[in-house]
mmCIF file of the N, C-alpha and C atoms, coordinates in Angstrom:
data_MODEL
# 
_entry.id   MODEL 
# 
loop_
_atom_site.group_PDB 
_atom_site.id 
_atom_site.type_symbol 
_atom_site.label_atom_id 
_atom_site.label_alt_id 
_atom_site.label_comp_id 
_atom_site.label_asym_id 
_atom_site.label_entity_id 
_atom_site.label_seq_id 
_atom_site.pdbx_PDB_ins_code 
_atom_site.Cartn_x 
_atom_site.Cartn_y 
_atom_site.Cartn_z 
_atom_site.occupancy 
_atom_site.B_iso_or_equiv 
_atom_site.pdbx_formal_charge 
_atom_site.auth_seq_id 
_atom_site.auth_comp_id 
_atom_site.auth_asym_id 
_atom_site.auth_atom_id 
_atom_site.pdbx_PDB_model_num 
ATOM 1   N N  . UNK A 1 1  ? 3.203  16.583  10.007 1.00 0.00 ? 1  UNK A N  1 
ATOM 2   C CA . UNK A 1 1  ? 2.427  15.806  10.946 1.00 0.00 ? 1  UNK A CA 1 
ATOM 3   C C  . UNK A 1 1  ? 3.392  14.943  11.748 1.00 0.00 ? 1  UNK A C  1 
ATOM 4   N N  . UNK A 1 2  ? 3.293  14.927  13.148 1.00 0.00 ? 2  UNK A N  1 
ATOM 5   C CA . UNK A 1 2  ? 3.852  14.030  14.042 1.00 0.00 ? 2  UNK A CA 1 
ATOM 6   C C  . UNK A 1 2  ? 3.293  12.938  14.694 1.00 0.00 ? 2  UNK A C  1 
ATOM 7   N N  . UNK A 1 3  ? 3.926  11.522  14.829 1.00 0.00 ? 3  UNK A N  1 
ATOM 8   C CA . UNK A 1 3  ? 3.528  10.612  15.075 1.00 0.00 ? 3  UNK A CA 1 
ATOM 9   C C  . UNK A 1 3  ? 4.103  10.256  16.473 1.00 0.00 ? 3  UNK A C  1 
ATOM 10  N N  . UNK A 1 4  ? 3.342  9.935   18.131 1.00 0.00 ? 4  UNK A N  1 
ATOM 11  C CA . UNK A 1 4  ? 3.790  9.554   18.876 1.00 0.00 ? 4  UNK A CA 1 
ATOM 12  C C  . UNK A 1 4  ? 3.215  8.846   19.605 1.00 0.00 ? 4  UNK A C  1 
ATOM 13  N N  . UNK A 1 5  ? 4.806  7.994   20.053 1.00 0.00 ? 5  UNK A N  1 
ATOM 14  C CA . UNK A 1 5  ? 3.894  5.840   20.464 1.00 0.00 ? 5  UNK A CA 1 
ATOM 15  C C  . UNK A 1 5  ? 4.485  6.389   21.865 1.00 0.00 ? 5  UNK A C  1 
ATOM 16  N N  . UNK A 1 6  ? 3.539  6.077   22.459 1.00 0.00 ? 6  UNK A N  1 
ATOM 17  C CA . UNK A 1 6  ? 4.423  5.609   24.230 1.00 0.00 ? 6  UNK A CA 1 
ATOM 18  C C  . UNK A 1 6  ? 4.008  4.705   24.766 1.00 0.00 ? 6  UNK A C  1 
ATOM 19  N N  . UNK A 1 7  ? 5.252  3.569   25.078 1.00 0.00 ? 7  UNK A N  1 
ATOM 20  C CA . UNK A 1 7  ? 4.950  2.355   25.061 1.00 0.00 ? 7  UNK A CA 1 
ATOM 21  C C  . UNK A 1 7  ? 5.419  2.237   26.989 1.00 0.00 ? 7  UNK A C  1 
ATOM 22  N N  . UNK A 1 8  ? 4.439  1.511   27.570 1.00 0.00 ? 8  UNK A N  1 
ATOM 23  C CA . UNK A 1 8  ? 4.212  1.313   28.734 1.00 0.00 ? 8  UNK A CA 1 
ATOM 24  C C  . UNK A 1 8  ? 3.955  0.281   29.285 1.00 0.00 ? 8  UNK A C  1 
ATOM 25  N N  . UNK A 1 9  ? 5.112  -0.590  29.671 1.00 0.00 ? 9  UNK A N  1 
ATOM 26  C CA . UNK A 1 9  ? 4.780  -1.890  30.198 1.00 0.00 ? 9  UNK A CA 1 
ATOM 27  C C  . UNK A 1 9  ? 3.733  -2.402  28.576 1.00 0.00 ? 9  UNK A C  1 
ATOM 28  N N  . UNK A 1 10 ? 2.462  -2.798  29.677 1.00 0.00 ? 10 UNK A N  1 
ATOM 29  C CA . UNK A 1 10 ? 2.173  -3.548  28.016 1.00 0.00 ? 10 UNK A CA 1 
ATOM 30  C C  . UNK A 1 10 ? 0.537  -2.893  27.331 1.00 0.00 ? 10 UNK A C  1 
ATOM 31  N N  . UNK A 1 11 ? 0.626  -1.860  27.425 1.00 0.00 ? 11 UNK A N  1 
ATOM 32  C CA . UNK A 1 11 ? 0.152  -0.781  26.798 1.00 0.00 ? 11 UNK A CA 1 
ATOM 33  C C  . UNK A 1 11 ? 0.977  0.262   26.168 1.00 0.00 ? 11 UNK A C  1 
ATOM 34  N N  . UNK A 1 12 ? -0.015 0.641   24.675 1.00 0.00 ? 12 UNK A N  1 
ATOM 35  C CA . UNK A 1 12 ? 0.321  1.745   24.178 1.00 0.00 ? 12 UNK A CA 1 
ATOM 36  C C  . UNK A 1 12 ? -0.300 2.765   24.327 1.00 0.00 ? 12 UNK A C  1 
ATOM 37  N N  . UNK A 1 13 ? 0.141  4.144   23.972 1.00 0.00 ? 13 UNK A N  1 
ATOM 38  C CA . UNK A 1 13 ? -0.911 5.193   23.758 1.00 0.00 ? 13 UNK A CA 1 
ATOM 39  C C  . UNK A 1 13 ? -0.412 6.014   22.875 1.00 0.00 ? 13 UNK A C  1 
ATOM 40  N N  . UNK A 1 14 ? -0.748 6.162   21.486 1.00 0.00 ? 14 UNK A N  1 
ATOM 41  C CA . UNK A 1 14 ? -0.867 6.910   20.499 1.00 0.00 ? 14 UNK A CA 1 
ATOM 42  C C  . UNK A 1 14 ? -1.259 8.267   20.011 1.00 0.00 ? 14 UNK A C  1 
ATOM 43  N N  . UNK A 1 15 ? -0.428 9.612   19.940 1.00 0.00 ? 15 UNK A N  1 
ATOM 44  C CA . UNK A 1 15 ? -1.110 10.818  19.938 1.00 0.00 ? 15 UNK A CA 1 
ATOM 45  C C  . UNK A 1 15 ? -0.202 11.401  18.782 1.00 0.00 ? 15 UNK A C  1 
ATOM 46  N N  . UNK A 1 16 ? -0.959 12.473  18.372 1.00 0.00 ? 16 UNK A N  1 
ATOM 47  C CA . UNK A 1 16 ? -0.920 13.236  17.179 1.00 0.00 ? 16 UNK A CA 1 
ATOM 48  C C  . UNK A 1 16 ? -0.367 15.056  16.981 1.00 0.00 ? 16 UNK A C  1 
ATOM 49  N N  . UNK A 1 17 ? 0.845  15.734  16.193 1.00 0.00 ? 17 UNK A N  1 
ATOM 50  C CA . UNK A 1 17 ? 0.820  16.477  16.162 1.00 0.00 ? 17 UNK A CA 1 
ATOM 51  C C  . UNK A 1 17 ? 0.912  17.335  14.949 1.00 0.00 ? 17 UNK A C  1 
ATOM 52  N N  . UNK A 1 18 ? 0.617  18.406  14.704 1.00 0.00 ? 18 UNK A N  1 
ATOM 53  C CA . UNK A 1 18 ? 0.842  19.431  13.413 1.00 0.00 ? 18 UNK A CA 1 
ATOM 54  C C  . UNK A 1 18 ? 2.000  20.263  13.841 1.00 0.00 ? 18 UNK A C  1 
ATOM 55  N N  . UNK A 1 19 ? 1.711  20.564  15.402 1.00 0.00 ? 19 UNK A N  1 
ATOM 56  C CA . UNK A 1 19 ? 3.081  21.985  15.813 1.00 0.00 ? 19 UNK A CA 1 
ATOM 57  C C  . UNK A 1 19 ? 3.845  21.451  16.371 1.00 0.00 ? 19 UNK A C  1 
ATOM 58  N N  . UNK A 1 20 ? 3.959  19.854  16.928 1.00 0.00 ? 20 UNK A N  1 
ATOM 59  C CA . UNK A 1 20 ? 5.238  19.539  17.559 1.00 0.00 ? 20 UNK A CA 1 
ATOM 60  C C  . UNK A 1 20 ? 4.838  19.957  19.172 1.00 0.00 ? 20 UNK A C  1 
ATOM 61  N N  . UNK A 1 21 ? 3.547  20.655  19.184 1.00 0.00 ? 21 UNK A N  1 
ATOM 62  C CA . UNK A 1 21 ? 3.620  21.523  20.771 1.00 0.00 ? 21 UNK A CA 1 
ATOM 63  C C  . UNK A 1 21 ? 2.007  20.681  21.259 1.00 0.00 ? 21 UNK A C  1 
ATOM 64  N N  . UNK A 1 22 ? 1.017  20.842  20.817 1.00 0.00 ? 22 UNK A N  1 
ATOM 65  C CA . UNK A 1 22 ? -0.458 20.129  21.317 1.00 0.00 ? 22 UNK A CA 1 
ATOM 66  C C  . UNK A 1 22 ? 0.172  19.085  20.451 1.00 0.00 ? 22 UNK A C  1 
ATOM 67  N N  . UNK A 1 23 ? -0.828 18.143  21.311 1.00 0.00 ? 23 UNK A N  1 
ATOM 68  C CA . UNK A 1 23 ? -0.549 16.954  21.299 1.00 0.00 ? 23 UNK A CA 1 
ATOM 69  C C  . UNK A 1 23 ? -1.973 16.005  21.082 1.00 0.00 ? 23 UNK A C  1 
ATOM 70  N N  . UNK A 1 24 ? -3.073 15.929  20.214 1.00 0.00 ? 24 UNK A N  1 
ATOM 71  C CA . UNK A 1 24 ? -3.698 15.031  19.952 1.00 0.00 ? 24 UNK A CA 1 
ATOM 72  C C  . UNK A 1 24 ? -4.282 13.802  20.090 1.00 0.00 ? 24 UNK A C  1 
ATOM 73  N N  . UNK A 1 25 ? -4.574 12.608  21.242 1.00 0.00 ? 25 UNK A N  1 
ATOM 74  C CA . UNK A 1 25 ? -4.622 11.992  21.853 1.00 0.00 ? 25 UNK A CA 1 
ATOM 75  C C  . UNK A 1 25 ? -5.869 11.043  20.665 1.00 0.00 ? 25 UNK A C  1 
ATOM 76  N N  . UNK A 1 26 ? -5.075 9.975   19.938 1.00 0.00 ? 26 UNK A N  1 
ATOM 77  C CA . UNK A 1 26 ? -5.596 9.181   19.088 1.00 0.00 ? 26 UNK A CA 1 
ATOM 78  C C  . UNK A 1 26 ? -6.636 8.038   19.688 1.00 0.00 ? 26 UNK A C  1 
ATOM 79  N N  . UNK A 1 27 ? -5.180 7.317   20.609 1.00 0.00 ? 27 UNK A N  1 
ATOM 80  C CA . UNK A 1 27 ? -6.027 5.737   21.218 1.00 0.00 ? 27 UNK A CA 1 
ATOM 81  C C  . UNK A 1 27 ? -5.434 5.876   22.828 1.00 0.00 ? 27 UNK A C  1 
ATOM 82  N N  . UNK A 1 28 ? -5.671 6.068   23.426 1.00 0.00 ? 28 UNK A N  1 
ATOM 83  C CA . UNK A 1 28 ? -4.829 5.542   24.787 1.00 0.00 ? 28 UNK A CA 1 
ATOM 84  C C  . UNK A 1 28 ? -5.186 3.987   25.437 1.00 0.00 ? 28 UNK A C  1 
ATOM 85  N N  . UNK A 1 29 ? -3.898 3.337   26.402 1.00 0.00 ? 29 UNK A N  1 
ATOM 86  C CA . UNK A 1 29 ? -3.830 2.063   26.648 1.00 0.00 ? 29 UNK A CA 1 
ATOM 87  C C  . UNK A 1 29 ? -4.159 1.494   25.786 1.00 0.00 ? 29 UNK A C  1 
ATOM 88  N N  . UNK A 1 30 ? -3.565 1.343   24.141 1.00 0.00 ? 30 UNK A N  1 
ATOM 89  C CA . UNK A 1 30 ? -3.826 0.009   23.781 1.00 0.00 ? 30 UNK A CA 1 
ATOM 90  C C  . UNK A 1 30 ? -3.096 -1.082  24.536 1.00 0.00 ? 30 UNK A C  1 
ATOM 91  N N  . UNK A 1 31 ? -4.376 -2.205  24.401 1.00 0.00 ? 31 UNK A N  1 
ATOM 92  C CA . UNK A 1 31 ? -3.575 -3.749  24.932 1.00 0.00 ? 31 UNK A CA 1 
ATOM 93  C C  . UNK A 1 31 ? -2.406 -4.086  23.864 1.00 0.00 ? 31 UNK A C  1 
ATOM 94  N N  . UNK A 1 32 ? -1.215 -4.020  24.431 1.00 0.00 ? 32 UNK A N  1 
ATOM 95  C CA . UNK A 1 32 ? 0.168  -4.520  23.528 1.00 0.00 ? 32 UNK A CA 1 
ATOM 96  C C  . UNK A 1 32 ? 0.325  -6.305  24.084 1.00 0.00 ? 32 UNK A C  1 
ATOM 97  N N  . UNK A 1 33 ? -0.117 -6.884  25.144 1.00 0.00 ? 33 UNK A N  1 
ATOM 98  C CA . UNK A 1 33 ? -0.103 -8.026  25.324 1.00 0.00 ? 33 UNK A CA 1 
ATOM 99  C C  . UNK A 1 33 ? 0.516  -9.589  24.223 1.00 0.00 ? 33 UNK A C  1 
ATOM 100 N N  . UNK A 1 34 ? -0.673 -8.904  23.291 1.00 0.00 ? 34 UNK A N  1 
ATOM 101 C CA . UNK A 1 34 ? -0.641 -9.835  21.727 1.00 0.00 ? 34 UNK A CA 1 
ATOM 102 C C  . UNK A 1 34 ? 0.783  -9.526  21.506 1.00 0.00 ? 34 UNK A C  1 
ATOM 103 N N  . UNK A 1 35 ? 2.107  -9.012  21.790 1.00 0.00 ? 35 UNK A N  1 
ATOM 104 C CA . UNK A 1 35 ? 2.914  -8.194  21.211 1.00 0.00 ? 35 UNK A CA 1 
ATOM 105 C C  . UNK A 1 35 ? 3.884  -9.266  21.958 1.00 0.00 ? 35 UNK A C  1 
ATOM 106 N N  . UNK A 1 36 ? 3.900  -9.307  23.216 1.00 0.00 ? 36 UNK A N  1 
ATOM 107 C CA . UNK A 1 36 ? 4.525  -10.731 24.237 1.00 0.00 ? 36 UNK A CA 1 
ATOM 108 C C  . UNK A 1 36 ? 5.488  -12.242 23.550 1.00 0.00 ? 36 UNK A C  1 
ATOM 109 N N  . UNK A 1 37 ? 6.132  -12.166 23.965 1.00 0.00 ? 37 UNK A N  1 
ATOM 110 C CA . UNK A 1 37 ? 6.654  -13.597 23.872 1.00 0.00 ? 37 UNK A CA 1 
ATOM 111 C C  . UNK A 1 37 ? 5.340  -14.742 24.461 1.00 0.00 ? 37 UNK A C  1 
ATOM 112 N N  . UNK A 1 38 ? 5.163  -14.334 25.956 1.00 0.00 ? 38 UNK A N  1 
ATOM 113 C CA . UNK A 1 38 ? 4.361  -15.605 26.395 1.00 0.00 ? 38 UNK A CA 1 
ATOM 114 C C  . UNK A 1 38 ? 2.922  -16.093 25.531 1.00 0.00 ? 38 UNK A C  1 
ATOM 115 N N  . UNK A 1 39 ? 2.949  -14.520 24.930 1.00 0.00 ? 39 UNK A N  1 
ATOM 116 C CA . UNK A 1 39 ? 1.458  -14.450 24.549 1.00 0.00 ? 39 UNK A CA 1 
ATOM 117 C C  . UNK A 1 39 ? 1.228  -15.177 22.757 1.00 0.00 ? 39 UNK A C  1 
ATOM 118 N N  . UNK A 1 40 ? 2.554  -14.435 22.319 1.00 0.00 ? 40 UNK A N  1 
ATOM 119 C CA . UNK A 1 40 ? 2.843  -14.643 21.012 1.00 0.00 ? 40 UNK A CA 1 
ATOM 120 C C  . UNK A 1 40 ? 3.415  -16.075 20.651 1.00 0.00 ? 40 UNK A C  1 
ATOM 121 N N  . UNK A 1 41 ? 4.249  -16.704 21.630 1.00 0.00 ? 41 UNK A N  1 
ATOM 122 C CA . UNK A 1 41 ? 4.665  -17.696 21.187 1.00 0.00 ? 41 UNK A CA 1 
ATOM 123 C C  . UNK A 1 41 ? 5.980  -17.943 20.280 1.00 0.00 ? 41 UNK A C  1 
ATOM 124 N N  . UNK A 1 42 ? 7.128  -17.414 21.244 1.00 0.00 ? 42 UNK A N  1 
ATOM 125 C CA . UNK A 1 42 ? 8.469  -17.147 20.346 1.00 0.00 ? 42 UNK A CA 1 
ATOM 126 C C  . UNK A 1 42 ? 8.602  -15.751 19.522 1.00 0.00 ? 42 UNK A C  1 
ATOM 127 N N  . UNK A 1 43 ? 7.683  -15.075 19.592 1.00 0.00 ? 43 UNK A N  1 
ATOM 128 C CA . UNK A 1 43 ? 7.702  -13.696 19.188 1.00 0.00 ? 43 UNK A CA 1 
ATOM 129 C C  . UNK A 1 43 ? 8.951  -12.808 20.073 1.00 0.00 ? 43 UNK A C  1 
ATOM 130 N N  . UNK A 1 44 ? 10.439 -12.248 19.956 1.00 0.00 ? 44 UNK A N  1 
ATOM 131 C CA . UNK A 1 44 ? 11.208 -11.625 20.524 1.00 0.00 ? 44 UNK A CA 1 
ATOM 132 C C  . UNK A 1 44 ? 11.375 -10.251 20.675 1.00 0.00 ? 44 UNK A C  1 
ATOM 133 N N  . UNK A 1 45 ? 10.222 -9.393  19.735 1.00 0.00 ? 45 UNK A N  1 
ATOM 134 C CA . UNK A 1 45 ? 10.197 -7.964  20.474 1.00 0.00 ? 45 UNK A CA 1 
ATOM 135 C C  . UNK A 1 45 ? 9.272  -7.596  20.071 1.00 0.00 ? 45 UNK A C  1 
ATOM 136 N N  . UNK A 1 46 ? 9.239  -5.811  19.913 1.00 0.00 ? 46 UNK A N  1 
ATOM 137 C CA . UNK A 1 46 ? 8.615  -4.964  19.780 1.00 0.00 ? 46 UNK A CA 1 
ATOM 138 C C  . UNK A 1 46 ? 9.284  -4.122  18.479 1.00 0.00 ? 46 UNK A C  1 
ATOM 139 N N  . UNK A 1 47 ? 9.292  -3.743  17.707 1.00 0.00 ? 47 UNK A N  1 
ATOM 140 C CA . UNK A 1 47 ? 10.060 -2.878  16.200 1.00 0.00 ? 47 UNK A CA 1 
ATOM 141 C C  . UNK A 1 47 ? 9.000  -2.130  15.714 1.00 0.00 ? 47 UNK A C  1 
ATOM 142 N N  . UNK A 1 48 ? 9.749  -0.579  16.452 1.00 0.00 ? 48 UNK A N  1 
ATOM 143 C CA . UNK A 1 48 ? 8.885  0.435   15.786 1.00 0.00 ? 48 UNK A CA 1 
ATOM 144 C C  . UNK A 1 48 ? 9.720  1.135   14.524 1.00 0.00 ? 48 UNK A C  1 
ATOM 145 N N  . UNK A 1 49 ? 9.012  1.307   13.581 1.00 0.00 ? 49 UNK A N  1 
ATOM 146 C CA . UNK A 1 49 ? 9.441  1.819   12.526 1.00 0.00 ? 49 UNK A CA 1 
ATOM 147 C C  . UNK A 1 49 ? 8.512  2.413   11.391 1.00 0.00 ? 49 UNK A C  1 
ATOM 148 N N  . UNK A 1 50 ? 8.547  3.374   10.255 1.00 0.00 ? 50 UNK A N  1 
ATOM 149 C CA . UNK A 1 50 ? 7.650  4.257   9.617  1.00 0.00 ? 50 UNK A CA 1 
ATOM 150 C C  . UNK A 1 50 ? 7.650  2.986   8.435  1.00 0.00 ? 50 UNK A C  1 
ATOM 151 N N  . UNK A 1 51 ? 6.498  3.109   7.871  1.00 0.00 ? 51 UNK A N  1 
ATOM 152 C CA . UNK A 1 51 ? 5.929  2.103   6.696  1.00 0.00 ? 51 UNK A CA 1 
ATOM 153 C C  . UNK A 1 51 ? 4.602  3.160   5.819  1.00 0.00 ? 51 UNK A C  1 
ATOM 154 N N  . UNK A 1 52 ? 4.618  3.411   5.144  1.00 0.00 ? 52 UNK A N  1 
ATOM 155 C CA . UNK A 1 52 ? 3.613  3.618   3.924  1.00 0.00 ? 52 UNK A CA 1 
ATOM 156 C C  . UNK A 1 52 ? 2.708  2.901   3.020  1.00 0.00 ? 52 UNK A C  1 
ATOM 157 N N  . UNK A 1 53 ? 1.709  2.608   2.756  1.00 0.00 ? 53 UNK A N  1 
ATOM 158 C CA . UNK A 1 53 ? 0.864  1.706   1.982  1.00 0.00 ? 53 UNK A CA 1 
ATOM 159 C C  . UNK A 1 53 ? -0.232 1.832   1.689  1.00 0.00 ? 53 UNK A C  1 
ATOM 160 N N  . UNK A 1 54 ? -0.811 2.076   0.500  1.00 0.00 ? 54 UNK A N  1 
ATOM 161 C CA . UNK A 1 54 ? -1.422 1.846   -0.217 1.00 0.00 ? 54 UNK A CA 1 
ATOM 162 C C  . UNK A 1 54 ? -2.926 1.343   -0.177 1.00 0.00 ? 54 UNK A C  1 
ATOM 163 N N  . UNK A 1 55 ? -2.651 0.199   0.806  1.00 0.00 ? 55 UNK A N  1 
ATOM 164 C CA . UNK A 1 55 ? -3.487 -1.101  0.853  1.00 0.00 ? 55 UNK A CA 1 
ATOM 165 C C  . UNK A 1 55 ? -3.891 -2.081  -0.112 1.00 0.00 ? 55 UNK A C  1 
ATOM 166 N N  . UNK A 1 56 ? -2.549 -2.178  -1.079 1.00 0.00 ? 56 UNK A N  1 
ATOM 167 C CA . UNK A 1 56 ? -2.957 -2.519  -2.507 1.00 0.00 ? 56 UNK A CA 1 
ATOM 168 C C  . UNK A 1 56 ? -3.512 -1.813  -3.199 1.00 0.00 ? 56 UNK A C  1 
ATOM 169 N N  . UNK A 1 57 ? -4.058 -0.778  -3.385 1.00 0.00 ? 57 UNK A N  1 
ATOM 170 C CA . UNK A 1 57 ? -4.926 -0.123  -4.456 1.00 0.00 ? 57 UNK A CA 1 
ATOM 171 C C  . UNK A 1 57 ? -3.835 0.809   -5.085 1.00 0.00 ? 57 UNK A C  1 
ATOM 172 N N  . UNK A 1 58 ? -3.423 0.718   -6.290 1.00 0.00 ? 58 UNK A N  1 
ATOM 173 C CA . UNK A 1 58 ? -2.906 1.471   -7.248 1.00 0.00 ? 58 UNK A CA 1 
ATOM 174 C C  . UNK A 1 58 ? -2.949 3.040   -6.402 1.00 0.00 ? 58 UNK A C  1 
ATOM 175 N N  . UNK A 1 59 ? -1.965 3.752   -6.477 1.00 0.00 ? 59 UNK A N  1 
ATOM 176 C CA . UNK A 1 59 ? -1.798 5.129   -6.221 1.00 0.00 ? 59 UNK A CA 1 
ATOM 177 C C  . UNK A 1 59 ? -0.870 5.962   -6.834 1.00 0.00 ? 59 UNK A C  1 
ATOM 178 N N  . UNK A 1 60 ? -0.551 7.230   -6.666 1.00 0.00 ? 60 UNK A N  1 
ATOM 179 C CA . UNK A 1 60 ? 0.803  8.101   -7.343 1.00 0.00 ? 60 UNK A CA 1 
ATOM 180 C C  . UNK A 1 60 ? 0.495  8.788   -5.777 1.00 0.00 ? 60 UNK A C  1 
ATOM 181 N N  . UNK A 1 61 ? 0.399  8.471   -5.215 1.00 0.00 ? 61 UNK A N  1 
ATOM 182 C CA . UNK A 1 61 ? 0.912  9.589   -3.266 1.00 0.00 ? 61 UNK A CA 1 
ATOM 183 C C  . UNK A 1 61 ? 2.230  8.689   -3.309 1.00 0.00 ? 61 UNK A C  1 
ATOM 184 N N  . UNK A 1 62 ? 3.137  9.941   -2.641 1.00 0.00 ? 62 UNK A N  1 
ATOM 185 C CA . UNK A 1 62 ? 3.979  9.373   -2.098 1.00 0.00 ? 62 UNK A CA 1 
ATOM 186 C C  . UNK A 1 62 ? 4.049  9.484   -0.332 1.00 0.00 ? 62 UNK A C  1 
ATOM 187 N N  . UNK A 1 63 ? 4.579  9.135   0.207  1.00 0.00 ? 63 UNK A N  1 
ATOM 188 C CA . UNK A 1 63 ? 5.295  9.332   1.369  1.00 0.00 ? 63 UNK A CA 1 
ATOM 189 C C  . UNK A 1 63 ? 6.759  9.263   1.668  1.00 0.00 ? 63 UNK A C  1 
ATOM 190 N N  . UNK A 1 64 ? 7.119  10.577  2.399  1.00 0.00 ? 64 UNK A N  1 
ATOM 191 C CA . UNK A 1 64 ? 8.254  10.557  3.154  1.00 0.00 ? 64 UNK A CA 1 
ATOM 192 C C  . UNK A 1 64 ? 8.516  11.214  4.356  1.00 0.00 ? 64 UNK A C  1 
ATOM 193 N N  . UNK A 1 65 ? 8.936  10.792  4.784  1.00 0.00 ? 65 UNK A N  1 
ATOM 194 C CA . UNK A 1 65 ? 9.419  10.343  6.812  1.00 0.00 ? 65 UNK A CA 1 
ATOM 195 C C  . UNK A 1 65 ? 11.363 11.435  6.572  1.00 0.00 ? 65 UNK A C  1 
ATOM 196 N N  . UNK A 1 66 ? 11.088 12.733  7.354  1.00 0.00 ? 66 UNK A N  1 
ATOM 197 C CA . UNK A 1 66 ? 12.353 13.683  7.267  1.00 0.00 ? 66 UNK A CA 1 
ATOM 198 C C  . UNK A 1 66 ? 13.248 12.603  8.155  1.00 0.00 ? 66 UNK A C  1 
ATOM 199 N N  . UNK A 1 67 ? 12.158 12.646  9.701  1.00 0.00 ? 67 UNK A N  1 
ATOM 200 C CA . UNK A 1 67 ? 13.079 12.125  10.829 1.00 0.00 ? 67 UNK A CA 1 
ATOM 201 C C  . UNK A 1 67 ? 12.417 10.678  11.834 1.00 0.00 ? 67 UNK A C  1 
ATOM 202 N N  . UNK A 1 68 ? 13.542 10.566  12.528 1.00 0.00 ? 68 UNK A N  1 
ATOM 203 C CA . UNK A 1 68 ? 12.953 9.438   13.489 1.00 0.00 ? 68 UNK A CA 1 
ATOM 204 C C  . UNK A 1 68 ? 13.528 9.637   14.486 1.00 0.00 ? 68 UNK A C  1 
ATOM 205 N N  . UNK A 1 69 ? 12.991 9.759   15.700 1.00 0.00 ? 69 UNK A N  1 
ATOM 206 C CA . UNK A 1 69 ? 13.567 9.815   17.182 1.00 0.00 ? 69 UNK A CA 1 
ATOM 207 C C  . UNK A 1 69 ? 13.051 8.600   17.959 1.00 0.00 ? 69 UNK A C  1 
ATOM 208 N N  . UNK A 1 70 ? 13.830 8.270   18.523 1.00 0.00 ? 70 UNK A N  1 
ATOM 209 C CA . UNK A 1 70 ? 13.135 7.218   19.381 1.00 0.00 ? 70 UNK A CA 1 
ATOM 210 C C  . UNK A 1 70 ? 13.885 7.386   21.051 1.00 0.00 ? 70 UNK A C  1 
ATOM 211 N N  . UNK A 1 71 ? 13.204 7.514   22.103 1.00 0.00 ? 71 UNK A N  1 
ATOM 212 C CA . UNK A 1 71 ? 14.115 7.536   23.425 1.00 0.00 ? 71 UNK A CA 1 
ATOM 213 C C  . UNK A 1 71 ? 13.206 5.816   23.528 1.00 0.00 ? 71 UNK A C  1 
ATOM 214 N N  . UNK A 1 72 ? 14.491 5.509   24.317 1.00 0.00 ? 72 UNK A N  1 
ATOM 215 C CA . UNK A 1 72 ? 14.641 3.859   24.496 1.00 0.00 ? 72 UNK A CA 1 
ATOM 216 C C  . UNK A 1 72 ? 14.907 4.094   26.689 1.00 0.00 ? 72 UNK A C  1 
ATOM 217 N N  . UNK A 1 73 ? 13.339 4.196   27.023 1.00 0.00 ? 73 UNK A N  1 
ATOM 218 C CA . UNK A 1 73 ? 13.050 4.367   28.930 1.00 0.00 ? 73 UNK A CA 1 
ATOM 219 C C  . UNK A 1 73 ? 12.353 3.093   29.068 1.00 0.00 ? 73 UNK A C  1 
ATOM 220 N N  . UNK A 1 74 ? 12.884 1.855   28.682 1.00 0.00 ? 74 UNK A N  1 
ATOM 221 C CA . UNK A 1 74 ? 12.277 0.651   28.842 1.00 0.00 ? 74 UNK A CA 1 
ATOM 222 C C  . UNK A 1 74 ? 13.211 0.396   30.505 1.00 0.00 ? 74 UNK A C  1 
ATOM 223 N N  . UNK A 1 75 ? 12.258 -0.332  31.394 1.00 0.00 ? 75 UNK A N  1 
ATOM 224 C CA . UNK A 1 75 ? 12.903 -0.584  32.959 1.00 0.00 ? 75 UNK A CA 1 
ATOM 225 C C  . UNK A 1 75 ? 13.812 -1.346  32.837 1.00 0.00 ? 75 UNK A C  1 
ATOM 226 N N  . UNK A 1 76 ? 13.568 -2.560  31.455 1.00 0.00 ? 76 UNK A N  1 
ATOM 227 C CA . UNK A 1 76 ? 14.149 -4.011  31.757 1.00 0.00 ? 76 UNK A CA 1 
ATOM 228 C C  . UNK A 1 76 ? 15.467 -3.108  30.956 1.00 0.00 ? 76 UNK A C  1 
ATOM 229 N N  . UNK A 1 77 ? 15.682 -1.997  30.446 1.00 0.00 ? 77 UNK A N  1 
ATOM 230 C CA . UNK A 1 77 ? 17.203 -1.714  30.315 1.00 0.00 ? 77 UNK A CA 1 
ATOM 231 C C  . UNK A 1 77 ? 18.011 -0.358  31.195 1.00 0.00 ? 77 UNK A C  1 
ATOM 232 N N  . UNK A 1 78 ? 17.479 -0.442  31.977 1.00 0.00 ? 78 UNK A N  1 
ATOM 233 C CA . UNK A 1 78 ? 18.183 0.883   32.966 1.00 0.00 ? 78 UNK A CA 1 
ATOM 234 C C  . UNK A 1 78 ? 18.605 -0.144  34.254 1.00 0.00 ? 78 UNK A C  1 
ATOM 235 N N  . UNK A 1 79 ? 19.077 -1.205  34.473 1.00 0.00 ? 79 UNK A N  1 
ATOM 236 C CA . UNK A 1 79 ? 19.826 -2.000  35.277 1.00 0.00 ? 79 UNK A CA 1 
ATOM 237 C C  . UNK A 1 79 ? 21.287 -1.526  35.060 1.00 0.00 ? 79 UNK A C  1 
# 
């Protein structure tokens, strides 16, 4: 299963794959706003990264993550 964020100014949009090829369309434009310095209040980024959990409830699943790609097409760094 594939997991993909595309982060846009200050929206996300979240989609889903099994073949790597269709592409699944979860949430589009989430509001990332809350995510802001101005908004957050000293908050300094954005950190995407894979996490696993439970939700507290006792389990034996595991999870594991082979790979991670990330392309980094943010505007405020192509100056």
């Amino acid at each position: 299963m594939l997991l993909r964020i595309n982060a846009e100014g200050d929206t996300y949009s979240f989609r889903f794959s099994e073949n790597g090829k269709a592409w699944t369309l979860l949430k589009d434009k989430v509001d990332a706003r809350f995510l802001s310095t101005q908004t957050a209040g000293g908050f300094i980024g954005c950190l995407f990264g894979m996490y696993g959990t439970s939700a507290g409830q006792p389990t034996t699943n595991a999870a594991s993550f082979k790979w991670l790609k990330y392309e980094g097409n943010d505007p405020v760094y192509k100056k």
